[in-house]
C-alpha positions in Angstrom: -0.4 -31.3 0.0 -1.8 -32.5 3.0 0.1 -35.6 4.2 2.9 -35.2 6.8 5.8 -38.1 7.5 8.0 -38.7 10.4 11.6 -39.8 9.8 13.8 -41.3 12.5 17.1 -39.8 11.8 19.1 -42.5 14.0 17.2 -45.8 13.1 16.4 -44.5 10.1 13.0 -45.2 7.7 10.0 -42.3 7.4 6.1 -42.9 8.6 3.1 -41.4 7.8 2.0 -39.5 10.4 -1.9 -37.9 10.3 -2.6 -35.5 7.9 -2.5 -31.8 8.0 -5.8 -30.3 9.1 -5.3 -28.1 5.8 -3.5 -29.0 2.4 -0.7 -25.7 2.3 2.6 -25.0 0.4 5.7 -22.7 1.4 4.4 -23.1 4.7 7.2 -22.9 7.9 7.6 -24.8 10.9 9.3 -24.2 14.1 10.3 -26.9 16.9 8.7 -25.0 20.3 10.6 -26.3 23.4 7.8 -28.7 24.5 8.7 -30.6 21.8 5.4 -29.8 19.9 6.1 -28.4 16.0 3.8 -25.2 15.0 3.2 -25.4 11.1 2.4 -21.8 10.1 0.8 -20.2 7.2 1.3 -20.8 3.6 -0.7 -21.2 0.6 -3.6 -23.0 0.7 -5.3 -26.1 -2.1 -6.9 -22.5 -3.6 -3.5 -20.8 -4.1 -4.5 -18.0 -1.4 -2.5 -17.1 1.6 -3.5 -18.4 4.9 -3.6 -17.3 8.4 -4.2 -20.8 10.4 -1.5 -22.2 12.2 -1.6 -25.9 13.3 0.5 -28.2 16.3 1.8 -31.2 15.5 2.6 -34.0 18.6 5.1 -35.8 17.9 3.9 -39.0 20.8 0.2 -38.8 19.0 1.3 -38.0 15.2 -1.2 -35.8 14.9 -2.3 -32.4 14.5 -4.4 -29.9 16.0 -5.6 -26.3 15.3 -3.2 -23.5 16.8 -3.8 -19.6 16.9 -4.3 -17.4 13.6 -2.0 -15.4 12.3 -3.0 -11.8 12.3 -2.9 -11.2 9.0 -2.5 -13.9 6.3 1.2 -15.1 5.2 1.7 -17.0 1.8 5.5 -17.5 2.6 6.5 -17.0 6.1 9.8 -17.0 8.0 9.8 -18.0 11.1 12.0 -18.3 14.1 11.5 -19.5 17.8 12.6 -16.4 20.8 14.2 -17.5 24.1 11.3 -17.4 25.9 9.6 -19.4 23.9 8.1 -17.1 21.4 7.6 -17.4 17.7 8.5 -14.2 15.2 7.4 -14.5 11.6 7.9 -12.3 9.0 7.0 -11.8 5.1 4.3 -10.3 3.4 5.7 -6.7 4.8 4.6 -7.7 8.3 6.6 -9.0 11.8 4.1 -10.6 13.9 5.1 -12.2 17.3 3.2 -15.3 19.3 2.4 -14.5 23.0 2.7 -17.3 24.9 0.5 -16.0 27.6 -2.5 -15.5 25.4 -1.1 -18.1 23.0 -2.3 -15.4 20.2 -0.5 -13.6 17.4 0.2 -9.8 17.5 1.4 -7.5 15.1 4.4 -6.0 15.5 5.3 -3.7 12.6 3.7 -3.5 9.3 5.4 -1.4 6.8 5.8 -1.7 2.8 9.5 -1.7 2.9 10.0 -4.4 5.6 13.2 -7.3 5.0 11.4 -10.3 5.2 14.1 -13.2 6.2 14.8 -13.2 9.8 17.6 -14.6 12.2 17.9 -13.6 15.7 21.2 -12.2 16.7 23.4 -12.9 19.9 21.8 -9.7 21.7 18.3 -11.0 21.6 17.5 -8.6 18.6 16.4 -9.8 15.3 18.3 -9.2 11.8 15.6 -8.5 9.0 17.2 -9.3 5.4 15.8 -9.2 2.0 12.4 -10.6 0.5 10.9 -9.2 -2.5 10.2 -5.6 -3.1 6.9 -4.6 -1.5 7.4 -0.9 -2.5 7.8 -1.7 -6.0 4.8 -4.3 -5.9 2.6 -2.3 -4.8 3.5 1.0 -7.2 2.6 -1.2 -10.2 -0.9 -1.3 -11.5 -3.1 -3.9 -10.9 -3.9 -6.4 -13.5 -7.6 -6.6 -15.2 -9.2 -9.5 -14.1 -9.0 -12.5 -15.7 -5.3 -11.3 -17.7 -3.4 -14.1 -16.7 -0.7 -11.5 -16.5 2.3 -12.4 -13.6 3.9 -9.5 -12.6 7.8 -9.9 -12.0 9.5 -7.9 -9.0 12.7 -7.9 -8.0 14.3 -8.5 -4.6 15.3 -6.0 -2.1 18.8 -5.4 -0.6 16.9 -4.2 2.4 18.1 -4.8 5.9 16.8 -4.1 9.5 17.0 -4.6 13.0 14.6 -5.3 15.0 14.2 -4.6 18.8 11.9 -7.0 20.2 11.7 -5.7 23.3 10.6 -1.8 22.1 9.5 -2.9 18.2 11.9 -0.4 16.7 13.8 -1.3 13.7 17.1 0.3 12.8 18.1 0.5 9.1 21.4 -1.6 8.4 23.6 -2.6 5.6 22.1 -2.8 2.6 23.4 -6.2 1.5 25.7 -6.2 -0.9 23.2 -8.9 -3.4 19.5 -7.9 -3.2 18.0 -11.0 -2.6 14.8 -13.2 -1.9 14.6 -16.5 -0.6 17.5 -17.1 0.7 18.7 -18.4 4.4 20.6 -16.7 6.8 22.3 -18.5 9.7 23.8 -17.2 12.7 27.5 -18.1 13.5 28.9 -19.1 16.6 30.9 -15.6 16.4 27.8 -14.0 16.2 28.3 -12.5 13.1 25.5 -13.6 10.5 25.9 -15.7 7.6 23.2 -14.9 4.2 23.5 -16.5 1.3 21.8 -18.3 -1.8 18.5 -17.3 -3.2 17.1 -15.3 -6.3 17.4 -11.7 -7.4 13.4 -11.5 -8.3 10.5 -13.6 -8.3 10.0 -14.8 -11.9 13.8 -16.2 -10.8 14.9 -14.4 -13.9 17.9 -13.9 -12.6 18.8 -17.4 -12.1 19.6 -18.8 -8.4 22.4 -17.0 -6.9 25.6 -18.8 -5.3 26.6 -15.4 -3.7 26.9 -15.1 -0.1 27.7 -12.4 2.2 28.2 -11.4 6.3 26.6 -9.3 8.3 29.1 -7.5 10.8 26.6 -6.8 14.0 29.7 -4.5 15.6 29.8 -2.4 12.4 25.9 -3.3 10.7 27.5 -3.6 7.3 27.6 -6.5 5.2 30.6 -7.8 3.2 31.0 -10.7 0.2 32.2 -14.3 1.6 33.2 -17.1 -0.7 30.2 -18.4 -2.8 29.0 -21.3 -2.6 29.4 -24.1 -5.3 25.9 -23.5 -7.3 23.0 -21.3 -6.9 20.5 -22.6 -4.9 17.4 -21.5 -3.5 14.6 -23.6 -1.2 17.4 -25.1 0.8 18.5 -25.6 4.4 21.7 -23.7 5.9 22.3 -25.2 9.2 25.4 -25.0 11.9 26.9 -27.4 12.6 28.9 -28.9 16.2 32.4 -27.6 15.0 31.1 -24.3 13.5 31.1 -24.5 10.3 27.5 -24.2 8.1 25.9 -27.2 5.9 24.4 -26.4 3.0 21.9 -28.8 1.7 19.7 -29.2 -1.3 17.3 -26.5 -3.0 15.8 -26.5 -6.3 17.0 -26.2 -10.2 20.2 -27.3 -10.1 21.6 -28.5 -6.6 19.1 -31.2 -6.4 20.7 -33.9 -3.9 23.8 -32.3 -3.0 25.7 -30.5 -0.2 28.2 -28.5 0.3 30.4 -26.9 4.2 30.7 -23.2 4.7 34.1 -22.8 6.6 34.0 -19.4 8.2 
């Protein structure tokens, strides 16, 4: 879709804003600390990946073209650095905005790259999951025109990245292998992951599991699930500590549910 809203939290009610400056799905966005949002990436009216990026103002409701993403992202993860930065990852790819050329470069590109990322207390970033690029790319291509959707699973993959240097660091694995999901950083530092689905035909179901990664040991361990699978939903912290899960598709629809660590 193409049309963007405004909602006013406090008073309440949702606008219209302009619209997008291209119809795109499974796009992210990212609040910079001007107060401008960057909407990056995604799938296109054509179903293809893209690699435009575009600023929204929030005083003008409008939108207006931003840099391009080095290499095209169908489903990126995003999230904003301390100095003002934006990381995005998926598709087997980490690329990183420079604010001083307000351009994208690429910092790793590997097959086996995690692809959900949260940035830890040290400044580095935890790399978790995604689907299985490896085992995408070892299956043959489809004839044209087969109508045939290939199934892979998720990967328990996990990384850390140094942003500083570019290095990554094996970790974990996680104990689920996982796609989709959201992972949240605590205000212990440890990392909270949880929720998603164990391939991409979601023939696994939605998964309620949820797990935490140790950054003084790098291993992950199982935490209490969370009432229903979900997958497409926010995990956010909240004021006292605790995380708010909220919504997703299948079954949760309109519901919510408090992570106590």
């Amino acid at each position: 879709m193409q049309s963007a809203e405004v909602c006013d939290p406090v008073g309440g009610g949702c606008r219209f804003a302009s619209d997008l400056l291209e119809a795109r799905a499974g796009h992210a966005m990212v609040l910079l600390n001007d107060g401008l949002v960057v909407v990056i990436g995604g799938r296109g009216s054509d179903g293809k990946a893209l690699a435009s990026t575009e600023l929204f103002d929030p005083a003008s409701l409008t939108f207006a073209s931003g840099p391009s993403l080095v290499q095209a992202n169908a489903s990126p993860q995003a999230v904003l650095l301390p100095g003002g930065s934006i990381l995005v990852a998926g598709n087997g790819t980490v690329q990183v905005l420079d604010t001083d050329t307000n351009s994208f470069a690429m910092l790793s590109d590997r097959t086996d790259l995690p692809e959900v990322p949260v940035l830890l207390s040290d400044g580095k970033a935890l790399l978790t999951g995604g689907i299985d690029h490896e085992r995408l790319r070892a299956l043959p291509t489809p004839p044209p025109n087969s109508g045939s959707d290939r199934s892979v699973p998720a990967t328990d993959a996990a990384m850390i990245l140094d942003l500083a240097t570019g290095v990554l660091t094996l970790v974990g694995p996680m104990q689920d292998a996982r796609m989709l999901h959201e992972a949240l950083l605590l205000t212990d530092g440890r990392v909270l992951i949880a929720g998603g689905v164990p391939d991409s035909h979601f023939d696994g179901g939605t998964l309620a599991s949820a797990e935490i990664f140790d950054p003084e040991t790098n291993t992950f361990s199982m935490t209490g699930p969370m009432t229903r699978g979900r997958v497409w939903f926010t995990l956010t912290l909240l004021l006292d500590g605790d995380a708010l899960a909220v919504g997703g598709s299948d079954s949760p629809g309109a519901t919510a549910e408090v992570y106590h660590p």
